[in-house]
N, C-alpha and C positions, 0 to 999 in steps of 0.2 A: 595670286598664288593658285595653281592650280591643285585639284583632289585627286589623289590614286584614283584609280579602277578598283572599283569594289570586285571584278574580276580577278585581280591582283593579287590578294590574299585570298581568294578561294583556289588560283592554281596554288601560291605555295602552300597552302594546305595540303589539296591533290596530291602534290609529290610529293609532303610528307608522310600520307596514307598512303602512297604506291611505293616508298621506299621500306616502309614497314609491313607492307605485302599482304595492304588493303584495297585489292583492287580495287570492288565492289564498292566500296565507301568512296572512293576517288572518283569515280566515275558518276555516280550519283551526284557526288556536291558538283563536278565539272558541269553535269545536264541543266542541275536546277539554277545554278549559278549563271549559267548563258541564258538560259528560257528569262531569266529574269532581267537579263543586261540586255535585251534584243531589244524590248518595246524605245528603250531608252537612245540605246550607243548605235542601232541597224544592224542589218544582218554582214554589211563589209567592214567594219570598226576593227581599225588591228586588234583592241585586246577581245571581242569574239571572235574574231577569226583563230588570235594565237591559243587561245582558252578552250576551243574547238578541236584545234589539232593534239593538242596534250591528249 
């Protein structure tokens, strides 16, 4: 069985701090969230590439 992407639940986090019209906060968790999924998943990994573009 495979594990989510701990990326996963930091985008829906994100978009639930960006629907509540947190940018700033969304934005931060998005950065520190990939800086930390990069050493692991690479810099082309769908879920930092899609965790990037959010």
């Amino acid at each position: 069985m495979s594990h989510p992407s701990p990326l996963t639940a930091a985008a829906h986090q994100a978009q639930a701090l960006r629907a509540a019209g947190d940018l700033a906060s969304a934005r931060r968790l998005l950065t520190d969230a990939i800086a930390a999924a990069r050493p692991a998943y690479g810099e082309d990994h769908p879920d930092v590439l899609g965790s990037a573009h959010l």
